[in-house]
C-alpha positions as CSV (number, residue, x, y, z in Angstrom):
1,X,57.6,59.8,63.7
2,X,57.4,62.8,66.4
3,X,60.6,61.2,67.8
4,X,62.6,61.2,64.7
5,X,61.8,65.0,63.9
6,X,63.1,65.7,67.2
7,X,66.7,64.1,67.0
8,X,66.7,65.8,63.5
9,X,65.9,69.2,65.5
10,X,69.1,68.0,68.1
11,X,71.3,67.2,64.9
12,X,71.2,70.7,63.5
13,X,71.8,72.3,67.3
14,X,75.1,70.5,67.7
15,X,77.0,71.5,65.1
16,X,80.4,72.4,65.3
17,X,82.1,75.8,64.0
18,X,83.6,73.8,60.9
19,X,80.1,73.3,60.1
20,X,81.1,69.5,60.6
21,X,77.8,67.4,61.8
22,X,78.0,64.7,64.3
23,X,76.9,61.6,64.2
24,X,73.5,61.1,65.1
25,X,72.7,59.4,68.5
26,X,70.6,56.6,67.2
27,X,72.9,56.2,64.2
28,X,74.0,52.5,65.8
29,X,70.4,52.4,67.1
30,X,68.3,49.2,65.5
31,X,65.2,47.6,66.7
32,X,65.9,43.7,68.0
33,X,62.6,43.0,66.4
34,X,63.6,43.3,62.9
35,X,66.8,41.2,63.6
36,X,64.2,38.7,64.3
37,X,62.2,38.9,61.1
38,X,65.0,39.2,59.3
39,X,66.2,35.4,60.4
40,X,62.8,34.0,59.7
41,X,62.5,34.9,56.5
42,X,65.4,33.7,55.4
43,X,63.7,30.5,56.9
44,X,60.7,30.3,54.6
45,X,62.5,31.6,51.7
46,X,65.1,28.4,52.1
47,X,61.5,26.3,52.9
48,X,60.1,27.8,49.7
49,X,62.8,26.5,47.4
50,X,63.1,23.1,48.7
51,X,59.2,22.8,47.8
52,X,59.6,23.9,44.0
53,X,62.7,22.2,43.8
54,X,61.5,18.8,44.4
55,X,57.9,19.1,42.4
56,X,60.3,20.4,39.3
57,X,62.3,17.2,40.2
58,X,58.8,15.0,40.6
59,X,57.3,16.9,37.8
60,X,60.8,15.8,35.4
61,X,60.8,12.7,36.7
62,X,57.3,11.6,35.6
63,X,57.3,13.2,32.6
64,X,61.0,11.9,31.4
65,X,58.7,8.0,32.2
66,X,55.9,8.9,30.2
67,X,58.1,9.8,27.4
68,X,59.7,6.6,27.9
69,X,56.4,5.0,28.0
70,X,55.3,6.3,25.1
71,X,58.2,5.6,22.9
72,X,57.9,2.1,23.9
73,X,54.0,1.8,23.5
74,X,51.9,1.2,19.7
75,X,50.5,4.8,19.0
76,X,46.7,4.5,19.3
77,X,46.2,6.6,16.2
78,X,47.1,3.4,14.4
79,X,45.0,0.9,15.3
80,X,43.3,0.5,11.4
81,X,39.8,-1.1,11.4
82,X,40.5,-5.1,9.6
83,X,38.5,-5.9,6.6
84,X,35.4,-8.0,7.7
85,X,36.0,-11.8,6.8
86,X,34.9,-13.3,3.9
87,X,31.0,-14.9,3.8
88,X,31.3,-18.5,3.0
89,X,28.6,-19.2,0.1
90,X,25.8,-21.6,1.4
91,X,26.5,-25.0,-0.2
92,X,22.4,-25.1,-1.3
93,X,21.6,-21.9,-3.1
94,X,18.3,-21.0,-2.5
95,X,15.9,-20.0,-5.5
96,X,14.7,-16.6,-5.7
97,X,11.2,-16.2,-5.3
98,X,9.5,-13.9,-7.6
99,X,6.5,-12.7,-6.4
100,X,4.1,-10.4,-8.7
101,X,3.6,-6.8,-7.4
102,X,6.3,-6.9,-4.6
103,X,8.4,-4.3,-4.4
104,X,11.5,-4.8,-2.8
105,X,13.0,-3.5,0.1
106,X,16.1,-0.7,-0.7
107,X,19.2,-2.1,-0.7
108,X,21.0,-1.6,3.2
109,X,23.3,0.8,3.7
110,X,26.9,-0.1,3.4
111,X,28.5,-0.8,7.1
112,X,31.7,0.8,7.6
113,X,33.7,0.2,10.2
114,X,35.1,3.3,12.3
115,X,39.0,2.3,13.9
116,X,38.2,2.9,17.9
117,X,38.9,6.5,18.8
118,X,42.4,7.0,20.1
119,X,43.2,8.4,23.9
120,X,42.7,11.7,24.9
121,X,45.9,13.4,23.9
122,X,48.1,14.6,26.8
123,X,48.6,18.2,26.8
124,X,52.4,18.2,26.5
125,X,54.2,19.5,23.8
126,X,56.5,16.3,23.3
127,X,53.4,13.8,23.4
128,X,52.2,15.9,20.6
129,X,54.6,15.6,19.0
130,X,55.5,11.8,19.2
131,X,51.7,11.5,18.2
132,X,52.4,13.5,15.3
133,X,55.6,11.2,14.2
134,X,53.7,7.8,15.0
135,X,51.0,9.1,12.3
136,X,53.2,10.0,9.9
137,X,55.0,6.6,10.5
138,X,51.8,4.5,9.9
139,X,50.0,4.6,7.2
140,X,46.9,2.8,6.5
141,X,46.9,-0.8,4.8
142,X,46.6,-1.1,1.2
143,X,42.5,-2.5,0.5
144,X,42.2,-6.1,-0.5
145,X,41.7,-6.6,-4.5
146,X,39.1,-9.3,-3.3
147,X,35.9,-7.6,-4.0
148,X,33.8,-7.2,-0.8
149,X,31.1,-9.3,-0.2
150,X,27.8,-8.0,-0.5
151,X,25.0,-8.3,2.5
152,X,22.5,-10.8,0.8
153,X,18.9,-8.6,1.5
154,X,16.0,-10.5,1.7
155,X,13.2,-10.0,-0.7
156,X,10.0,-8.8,1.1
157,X,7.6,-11.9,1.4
158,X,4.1,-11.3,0.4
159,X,1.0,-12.4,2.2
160,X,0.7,-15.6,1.1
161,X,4.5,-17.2,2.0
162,X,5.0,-18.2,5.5
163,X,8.1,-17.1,7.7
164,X,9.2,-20.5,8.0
165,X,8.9,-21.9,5.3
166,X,11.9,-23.9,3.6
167,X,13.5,-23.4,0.0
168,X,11.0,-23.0,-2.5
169,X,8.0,-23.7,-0.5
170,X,4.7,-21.6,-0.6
171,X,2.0,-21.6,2.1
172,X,-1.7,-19.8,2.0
173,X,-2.8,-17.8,4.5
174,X,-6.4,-18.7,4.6
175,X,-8.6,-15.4,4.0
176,X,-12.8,-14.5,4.7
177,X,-15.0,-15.0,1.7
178,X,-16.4,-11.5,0.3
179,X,-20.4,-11.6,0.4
180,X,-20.6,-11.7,-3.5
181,X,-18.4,-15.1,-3.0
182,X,-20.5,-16.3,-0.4
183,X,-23.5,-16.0,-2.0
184,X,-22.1,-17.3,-5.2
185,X,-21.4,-20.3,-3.1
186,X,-24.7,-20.8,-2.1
187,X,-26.1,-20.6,-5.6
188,X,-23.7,-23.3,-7.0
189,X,-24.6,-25.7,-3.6
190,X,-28.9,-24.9,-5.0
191,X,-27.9,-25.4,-8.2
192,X,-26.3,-28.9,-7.8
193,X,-29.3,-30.3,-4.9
194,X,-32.0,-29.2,-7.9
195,X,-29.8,-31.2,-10.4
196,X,-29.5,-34.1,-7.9
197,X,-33.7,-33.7,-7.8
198,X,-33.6,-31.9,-3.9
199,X,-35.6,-29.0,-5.0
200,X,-37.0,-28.6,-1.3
201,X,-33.4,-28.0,-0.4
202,X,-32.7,-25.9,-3.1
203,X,-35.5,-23.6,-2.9
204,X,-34.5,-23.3,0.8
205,X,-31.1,-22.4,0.3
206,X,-32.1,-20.0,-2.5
207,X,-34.8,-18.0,-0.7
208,X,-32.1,-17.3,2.4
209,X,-29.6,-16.1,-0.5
210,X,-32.5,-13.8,-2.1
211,X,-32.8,-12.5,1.5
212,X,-29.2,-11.5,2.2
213,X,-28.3,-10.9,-1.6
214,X,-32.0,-9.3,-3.4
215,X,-30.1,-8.2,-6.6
216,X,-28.8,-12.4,-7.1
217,X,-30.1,-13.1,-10.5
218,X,-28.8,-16.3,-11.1
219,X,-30.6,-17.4,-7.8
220,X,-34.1,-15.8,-8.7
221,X,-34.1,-17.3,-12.0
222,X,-33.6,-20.8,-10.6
223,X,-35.9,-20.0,-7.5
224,X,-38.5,-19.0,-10.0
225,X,-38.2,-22.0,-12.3
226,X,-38.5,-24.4,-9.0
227,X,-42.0,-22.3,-8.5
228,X,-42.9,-23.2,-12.2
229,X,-41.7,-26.3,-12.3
230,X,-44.0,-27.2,-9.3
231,X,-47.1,-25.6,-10.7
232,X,-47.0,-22.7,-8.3
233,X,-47.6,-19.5,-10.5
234,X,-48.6,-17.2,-7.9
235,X,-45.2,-18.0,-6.2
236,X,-43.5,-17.3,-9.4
237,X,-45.0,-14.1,-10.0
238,X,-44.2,-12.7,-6.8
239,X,-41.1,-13.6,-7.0
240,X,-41.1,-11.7,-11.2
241,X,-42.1,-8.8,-9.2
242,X,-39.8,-8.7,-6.8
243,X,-37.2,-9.1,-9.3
244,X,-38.3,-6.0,-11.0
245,X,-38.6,-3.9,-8.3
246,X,-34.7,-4.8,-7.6
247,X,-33.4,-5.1,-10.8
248,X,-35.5,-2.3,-13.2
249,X,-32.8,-2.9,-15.9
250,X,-32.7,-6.9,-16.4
251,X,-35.8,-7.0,-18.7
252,X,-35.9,-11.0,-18.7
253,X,-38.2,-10.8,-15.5
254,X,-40.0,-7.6,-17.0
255,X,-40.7,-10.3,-20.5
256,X,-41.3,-13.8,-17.9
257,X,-44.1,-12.1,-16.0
258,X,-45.8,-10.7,-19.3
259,X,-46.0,-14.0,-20.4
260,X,-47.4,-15.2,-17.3
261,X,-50.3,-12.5,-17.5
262,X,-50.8,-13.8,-21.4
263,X,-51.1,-17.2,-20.2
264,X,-53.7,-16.6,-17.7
265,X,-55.6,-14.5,-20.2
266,X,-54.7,-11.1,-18.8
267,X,-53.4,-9.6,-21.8
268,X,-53.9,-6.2,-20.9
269,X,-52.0,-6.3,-17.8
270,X,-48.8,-7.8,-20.0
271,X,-49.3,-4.6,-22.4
272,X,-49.5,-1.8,-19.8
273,X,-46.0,-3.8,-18.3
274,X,-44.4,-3.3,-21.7
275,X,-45.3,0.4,-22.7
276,X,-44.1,1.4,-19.3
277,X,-40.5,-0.6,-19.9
278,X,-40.9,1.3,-23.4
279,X,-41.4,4.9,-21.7
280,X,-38.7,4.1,-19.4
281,X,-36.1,4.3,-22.6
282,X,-34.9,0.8,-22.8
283,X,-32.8,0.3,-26.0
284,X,-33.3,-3.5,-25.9
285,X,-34.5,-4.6,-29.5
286,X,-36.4,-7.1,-28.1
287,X,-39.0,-4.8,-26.4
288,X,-40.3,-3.2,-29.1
289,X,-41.1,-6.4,-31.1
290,X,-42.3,-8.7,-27.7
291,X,-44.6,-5.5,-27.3
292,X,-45.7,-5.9,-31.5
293,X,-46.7,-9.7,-30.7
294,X,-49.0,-8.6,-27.8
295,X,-50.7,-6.0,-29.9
296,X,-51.4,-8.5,-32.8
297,X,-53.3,-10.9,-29.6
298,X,-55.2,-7.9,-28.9
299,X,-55.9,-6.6,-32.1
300,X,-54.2,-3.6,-32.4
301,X,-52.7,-4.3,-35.7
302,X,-51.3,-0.6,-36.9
303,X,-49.8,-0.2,-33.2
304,X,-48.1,-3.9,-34.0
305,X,-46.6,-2.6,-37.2
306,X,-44.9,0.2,-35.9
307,X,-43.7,-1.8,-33.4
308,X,-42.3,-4.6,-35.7
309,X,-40.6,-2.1,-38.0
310,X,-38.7,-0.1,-34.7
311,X,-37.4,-3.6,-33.8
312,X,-36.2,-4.3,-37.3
313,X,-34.6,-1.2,-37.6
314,X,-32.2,-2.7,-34.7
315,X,-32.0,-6.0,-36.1
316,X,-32.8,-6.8,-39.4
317,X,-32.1,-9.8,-40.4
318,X,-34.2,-11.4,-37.4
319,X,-36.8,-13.5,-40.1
320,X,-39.3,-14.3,-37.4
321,X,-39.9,-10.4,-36.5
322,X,-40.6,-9.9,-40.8
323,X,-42.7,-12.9,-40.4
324,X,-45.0,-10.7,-37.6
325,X,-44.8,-7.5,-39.7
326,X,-46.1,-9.4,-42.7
327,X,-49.2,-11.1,-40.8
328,X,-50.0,-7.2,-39.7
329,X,-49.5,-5.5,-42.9
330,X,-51.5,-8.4,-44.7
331,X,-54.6,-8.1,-41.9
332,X,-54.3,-4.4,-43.0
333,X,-55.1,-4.9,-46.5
334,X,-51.7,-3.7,-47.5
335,X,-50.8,-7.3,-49.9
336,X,-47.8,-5.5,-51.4
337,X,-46.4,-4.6,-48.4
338,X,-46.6,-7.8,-46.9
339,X,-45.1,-9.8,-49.5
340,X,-42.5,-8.4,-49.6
341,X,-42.5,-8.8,-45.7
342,X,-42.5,-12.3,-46.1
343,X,-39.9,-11.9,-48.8
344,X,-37.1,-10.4,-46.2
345,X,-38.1,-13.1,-44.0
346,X,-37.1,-15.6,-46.1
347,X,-34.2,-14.4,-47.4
348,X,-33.0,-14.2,-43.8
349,X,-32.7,-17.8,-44.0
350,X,-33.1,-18.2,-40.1
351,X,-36.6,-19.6,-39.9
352,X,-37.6,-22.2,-38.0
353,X,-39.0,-25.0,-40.7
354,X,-42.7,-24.2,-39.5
355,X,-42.1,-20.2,-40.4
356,X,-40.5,-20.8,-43.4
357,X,-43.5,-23.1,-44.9
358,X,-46.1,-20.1,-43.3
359,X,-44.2,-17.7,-45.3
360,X,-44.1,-19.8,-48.2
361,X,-47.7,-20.4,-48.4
362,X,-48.8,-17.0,-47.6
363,X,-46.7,-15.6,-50.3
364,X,-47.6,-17.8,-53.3
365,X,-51.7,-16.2,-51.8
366,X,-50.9,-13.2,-51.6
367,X,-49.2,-13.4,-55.5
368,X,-52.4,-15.5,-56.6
369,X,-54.8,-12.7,-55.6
């Protein structure tokens, strides 16, 4: 730069009277250098355009063949999904099985079938379009008025049917006896050995039942009529009071062992087992008036009355309770009040033929006196 301001300095110092400049000294002065650079870059720039030229040509040539291509090739936008073939119908129709509580399965889902997705789109501007104009072109085919063919959907088997069984056929699944079944087994198997005269057997089988099962009374009742029926009282009192003890409610053992302590002369024993069944609020009709007999053996006659008339009150047309009330009344001195006790106990006409003639006779008495 500090040699260019000095030539301009020399420029202005040489001027001529007509104010007329000369031309500069380095005027015609150039650097060989940028000659040089000059050349080579008209070099590249030739290079350069050679280069795009032929990618435009490569680019137009594969794009002009993928056009062609394209034309020539099915668009994959129409590739429609074909209706699923017909079932054939099974030439043995097999029976529906109709099994109680079994609910069904849902019906399954329709299956529709989806056409494959078509290839990525190229991201030219003319693919697009010819994609557009082979959609447009196709349209899908018309459905078939043939109804479709439903999936057939298998009813839910229950328990009880096996996998592999045929048309119509059932097999059981073999399940474990409950205890109640069980040990009603066991009392039917006692019950048939007694009847076929094995009471050893029997009484066995029973006892291991009464162990497992204490509240059986089917199986106590027989167990305690083996004891009886062999002459083994004590056996069959324990066993009574077992009974009571594990059932409080089933007054049949409660009335069995009262008899036994009447038969054995222990007749206050059977009363105190009554009155405390009585306390204990039992409703049974029966109660009161087994209680009324048991005071009559004892002599409590007034206590057997009100007895007798608290089980009639339930049940009055049961002849053979009047009967008791009038034998009571009558050992009380009250004659009108017993005949017409024996009265009602005829008129029930459910005597046995020895009550009815005791009634009978004791009423014709009592009308005599």
């Amino acid at each position: 730069m500090s040699l260019i301001n000095k030539m301009l300095k020399d420029l202005e110092v040489r001027k001529d009277a007509s104010g007329r400049v000369e031309r500069p000294i380095f005027q015609d002065l150039h650097s060989a250098h940028s000659e040089r650079r000059r050349g080579r870059g008209l070099w590249v720039v030739a290079l350069v355009l050679l280069v795009l030229g032929s990618a435009a040509l490569y680019s137009w040539n594969r794009w002009g063949s993928g056009l062609t291509q394209l034309a020539t090739s099915p668009t994959p936008a129409v590739i429609l999904a074909q209706a699923p073939p017909a079932i054939p119908e099974s030439p043995t129709p097999v029976p529906t099985v109709v099994l109680p509580q079994v609910q069904e399965s849902a019906p399954a889902p329709a299956i529709v079938t989806k056409p494959p997705k078509p290839a990525a789109k190229p991201t030219s501007t003319g693919l697009d379009k010819v994609d557009r104009v082979g959609n447009q072109q196709s349209k899908p085919a018309k459905a078939s008025s043939t109804p479709a063919v439903k999936p057939t959907i298998p009813k839910t088997k229950s328990a009880t049917e096996s996998a592999e069984a045929g048309p119509g056929r059932m097999e059981k699944t073999e399940r474990p006896y409950t205890a109640e079944e069980l040990a009603e087994n066991t009392y039917q198997e006692a019950a048939r050995l007694k009847a076929q005269g094995n009471s050893v057997e029997a009484e066995r089988q029973l006892k291991t039942l009464l162990a497992v099962q204490p509240k059986h009374i089917k199986a106590r009742d027989l167990l305690i009529g083996i004891h009886l029926a062999n002459g083994r009282v004590p056996e069959a009192q324990e066993t009574l009071e077992q009974g009571m003890a594990q059932v409080p409610a089933h007054l049949a053992f409660r009335y069995q062992l009262a008899r036994l302590y009447l038969e054995r002369g222990e007749e206050a024993r059977a009363v105190s087992l009554l009155e405390e069944a009585r306390r204990q609020g039992h409703s049974d009709p029966e109660l009161p008036a087994f209680l009324a007999a048991v005071y009559q053996r004892v002599g409590r006659h007034a206590d057997a009355v009100k007895s007798y008339q608290a089980a009639l009150a339930a049940k009055p047309q049961e002849g053979r309770w009047w009967v008791g009330l009038g034998i009571s009344l009558e050992t009380q001195q009250d004659s009108g009040a017993a005949r017409d006790a024996y009265r009602r106990a005829l008129d029930t006409g459910r005597l046995t033929a020895s009550l009815a003639r005791y009634a009978e006779d004791r009423l014709k008495a009592l009308i005599v006196r």
